[in-house]
LUMSENU-214267 format. One record per atom (N, C-alpha, C): residue number from 1; chain; atom name; x, y, z. Coordinates in steps of 0.1 Angstrom, whole numbers. Atoms other than C-alpha are relative to their C-alpha. Last residue first. Layout:
! LUMSENU-214267
KEVO  nr kette atom    xx    yy    zz
KEVO NUM     A   CA     X     Y     Z
...
This chain:
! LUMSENU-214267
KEVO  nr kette atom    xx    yy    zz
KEVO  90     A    N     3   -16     4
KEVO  90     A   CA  -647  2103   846
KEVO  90     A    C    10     5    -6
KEVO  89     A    N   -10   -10    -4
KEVO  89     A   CA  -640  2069   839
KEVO  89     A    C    -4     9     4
KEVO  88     A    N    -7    -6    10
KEVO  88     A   CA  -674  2051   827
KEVO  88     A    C    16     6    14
KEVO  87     A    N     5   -17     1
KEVO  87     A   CA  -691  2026   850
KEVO  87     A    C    14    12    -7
KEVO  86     A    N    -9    -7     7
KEVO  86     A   CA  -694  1988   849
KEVO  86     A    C    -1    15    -1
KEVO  85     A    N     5   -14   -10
KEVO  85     A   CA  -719  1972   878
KEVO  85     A    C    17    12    -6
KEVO  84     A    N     9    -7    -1
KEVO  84     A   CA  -727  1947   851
KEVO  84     A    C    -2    13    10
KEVO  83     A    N     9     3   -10
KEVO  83     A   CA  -695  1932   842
KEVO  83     A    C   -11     9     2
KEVO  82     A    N     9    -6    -7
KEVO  82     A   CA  -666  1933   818
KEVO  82     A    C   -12    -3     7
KEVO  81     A    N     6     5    -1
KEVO  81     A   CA  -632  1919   801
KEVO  81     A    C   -14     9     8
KEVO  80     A    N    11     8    18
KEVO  80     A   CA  -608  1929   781
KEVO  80     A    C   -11    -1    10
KEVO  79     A    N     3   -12     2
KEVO  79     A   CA  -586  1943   812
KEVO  79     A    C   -10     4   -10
KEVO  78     A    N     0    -9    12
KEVO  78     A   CA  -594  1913   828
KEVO  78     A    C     1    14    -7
KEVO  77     A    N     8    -2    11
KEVO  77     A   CA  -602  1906   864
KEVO  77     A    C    10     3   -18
KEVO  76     A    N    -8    -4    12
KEVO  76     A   CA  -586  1881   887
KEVO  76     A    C    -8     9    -7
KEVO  75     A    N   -12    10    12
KEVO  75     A   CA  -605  1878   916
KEVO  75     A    C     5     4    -8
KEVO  74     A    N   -10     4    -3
KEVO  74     A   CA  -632  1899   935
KEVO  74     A    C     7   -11    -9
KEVO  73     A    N     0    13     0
KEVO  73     A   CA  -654  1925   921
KEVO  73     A    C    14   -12     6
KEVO  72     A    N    14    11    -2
KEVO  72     A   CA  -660  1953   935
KEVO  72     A    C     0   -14    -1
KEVO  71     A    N     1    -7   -13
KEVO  71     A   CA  -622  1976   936
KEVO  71     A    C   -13    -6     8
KEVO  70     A    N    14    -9     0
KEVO  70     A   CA  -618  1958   907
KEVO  70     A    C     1     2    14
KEVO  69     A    N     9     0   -18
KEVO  69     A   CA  -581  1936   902
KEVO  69     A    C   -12    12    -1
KEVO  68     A    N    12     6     0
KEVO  68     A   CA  -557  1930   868
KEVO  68     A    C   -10    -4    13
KEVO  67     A    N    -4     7    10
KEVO  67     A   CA  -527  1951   864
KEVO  67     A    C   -15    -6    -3
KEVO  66     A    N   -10     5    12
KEVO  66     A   CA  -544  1977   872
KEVO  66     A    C    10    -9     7
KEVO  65     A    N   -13    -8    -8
KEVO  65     A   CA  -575  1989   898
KEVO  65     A    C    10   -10   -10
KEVO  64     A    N   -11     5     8
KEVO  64     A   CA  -605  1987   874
KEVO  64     A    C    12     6     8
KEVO  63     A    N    -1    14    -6
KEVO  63     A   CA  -635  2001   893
KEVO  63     A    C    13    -4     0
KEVO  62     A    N     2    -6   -11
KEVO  62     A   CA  -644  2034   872
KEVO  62     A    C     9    -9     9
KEVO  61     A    N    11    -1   -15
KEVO  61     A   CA  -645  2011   846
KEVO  61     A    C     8     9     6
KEVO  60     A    N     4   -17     6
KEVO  60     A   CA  -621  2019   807
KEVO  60     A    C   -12     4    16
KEVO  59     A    N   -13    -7    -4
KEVO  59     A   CA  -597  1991   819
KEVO  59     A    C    -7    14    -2
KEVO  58     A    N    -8    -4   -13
KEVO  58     A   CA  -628  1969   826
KEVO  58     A    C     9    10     0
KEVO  57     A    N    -9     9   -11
KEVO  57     A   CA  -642  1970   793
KEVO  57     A    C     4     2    10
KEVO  56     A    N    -4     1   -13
KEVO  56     A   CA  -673  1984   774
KEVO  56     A    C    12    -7     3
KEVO  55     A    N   -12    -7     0
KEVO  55     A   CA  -677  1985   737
KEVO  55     A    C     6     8    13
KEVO  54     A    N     8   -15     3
KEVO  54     A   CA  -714  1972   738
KEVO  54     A    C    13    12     4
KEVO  53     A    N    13    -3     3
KEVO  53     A   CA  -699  1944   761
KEVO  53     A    C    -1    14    -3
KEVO  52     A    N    12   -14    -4
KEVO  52     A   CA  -664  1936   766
KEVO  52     A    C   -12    -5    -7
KEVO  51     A    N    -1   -11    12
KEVO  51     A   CA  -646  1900   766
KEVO  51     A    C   -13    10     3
KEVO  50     A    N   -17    -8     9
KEVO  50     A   CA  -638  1880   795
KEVO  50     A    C     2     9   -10
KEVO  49     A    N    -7     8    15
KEVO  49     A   CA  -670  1882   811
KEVO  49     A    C     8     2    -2
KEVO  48     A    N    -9    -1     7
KEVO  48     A   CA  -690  1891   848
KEVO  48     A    C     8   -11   -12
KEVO  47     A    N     5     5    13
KEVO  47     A   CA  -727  1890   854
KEVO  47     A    C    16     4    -8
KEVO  46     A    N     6   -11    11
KEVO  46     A   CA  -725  1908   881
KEVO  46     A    C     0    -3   -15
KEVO  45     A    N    11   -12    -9
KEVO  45     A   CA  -731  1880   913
KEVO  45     A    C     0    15   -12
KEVO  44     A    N    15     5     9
KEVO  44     A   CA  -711  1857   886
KEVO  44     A    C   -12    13     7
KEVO  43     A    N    -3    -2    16
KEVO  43     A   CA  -680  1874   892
KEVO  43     A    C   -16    -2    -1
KEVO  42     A    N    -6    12     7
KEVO  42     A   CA  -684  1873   934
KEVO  42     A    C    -7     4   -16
KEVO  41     A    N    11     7     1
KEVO  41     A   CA  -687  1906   956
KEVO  41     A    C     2   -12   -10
KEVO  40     A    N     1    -2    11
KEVO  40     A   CA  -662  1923   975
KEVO  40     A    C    -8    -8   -11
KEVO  39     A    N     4   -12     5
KEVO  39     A   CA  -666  1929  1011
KEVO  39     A    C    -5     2   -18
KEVO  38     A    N    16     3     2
KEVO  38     A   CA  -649  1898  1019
KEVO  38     A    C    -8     7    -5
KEVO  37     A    N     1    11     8
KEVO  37     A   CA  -615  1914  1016
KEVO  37     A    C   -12    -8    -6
KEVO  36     A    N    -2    -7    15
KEVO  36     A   CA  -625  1943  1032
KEVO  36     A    C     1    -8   -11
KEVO  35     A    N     8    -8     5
KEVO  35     A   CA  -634  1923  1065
KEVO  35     A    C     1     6   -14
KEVO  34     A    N     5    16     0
KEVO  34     A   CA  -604  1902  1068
KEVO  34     A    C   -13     7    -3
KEVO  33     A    N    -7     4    12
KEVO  33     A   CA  -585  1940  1066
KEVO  33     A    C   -12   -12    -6
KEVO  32     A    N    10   -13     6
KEVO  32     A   CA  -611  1954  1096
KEVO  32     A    C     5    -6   -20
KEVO  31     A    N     8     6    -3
KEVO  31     A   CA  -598  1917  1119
KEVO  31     A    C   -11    12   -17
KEVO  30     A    N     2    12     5
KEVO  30     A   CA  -562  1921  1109
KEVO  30     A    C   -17     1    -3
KEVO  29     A    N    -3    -3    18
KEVO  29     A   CA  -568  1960  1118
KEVO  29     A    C     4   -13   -11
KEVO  28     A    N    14    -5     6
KEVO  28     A   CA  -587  1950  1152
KEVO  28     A    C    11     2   -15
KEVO  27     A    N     1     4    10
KEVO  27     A   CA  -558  1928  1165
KEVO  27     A    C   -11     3    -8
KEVO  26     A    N   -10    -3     9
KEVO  26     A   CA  -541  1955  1184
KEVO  26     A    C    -6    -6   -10
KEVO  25     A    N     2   -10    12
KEVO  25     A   CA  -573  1967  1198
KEVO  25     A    C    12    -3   -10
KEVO  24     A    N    10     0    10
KEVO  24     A   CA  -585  1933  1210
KEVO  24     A    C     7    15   -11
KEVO  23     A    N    -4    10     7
KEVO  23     A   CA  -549  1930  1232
KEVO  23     A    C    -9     1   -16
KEVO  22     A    N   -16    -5     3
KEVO  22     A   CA  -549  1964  1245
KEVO  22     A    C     2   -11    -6
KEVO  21     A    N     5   -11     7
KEVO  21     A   CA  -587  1956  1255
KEVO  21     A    C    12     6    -7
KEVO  20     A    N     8     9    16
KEVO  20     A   CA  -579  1923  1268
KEVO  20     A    C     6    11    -8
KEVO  19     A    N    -5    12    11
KEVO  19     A   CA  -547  1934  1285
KEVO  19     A    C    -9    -1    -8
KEVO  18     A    N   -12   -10     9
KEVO  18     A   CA  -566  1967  1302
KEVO  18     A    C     5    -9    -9
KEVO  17     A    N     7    -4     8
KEVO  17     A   CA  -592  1941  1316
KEVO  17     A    C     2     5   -12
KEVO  16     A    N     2    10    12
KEVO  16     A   CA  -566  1921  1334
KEVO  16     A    C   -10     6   -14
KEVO  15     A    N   -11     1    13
KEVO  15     A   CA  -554  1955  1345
KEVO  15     A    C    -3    -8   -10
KEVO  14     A    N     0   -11    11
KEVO  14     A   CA  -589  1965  1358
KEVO  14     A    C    14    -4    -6
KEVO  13     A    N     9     1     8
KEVO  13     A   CA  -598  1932  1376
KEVO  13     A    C     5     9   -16
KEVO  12     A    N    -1    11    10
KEVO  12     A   CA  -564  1930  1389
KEVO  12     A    C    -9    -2    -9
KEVO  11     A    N   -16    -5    11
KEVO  11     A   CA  -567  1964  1404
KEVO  11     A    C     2   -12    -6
KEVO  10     A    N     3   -13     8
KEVO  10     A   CA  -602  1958  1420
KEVO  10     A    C    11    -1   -14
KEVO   9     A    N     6     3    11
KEVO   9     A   CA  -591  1927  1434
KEVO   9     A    C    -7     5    -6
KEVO   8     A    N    -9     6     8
KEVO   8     A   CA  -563  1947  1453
KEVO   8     A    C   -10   -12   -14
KEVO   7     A    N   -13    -8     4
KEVO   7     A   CA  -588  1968  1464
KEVO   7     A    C     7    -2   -14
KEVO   6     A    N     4    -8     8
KEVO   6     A   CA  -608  1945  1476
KEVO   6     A    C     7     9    -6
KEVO   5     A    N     3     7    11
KEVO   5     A   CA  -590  1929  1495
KEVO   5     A    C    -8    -2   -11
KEVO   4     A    N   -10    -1     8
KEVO   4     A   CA  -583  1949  1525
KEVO   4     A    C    10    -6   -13
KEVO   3     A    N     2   -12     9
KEVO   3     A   CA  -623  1949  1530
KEVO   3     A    C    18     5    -4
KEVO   2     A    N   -15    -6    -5
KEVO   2     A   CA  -619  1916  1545
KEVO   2     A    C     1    10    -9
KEVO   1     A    N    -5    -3    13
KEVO   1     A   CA  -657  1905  1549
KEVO   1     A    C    13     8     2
């Protein structure tokens, strides 16, 4: 065995390693984003409407990020409009 070769295939192991790992971490905040996205749950899953309930609406939720977007629900929302995981302002 040629023990002055090792070494050297030591050190290529660990740079090529270094690349992944220097490669995975750049694309971790694509990968954490693509995540968040998903994260948010679909209209029908709360029983969402275009017009309030029981003098509820989205612009008055908790949730309700403006013009028209929920921090839970995904898609277009309404400022008129409302869903079952609706929660006051504080």
């Amino acid at each position: 065995m040629d023990r002055t070769r090792k070494p050297q295939a030591r050190r290529e192991f660990l740079q090529r390693t270094g690349l992944q790992i220097a490669g995975l971490a750049a694309l971790a905040p694509v990968a954490i984003a693509t995540a968040r996205a998903q994260d948010k749950l679909a209209p029908e899953m709360v029983m969402y409407q275009v017009q309030p309930k029981d003098g509820q609406r989205c612009d008055g939720c908790l949730h309700f990020q403006p013009p028209n977007a929920c921090a839970i629900v995904n898609g277009e929302i309404k400022p008129e409009g409302w869903c079952a995981v609706w929660a006051a302002k504080g």
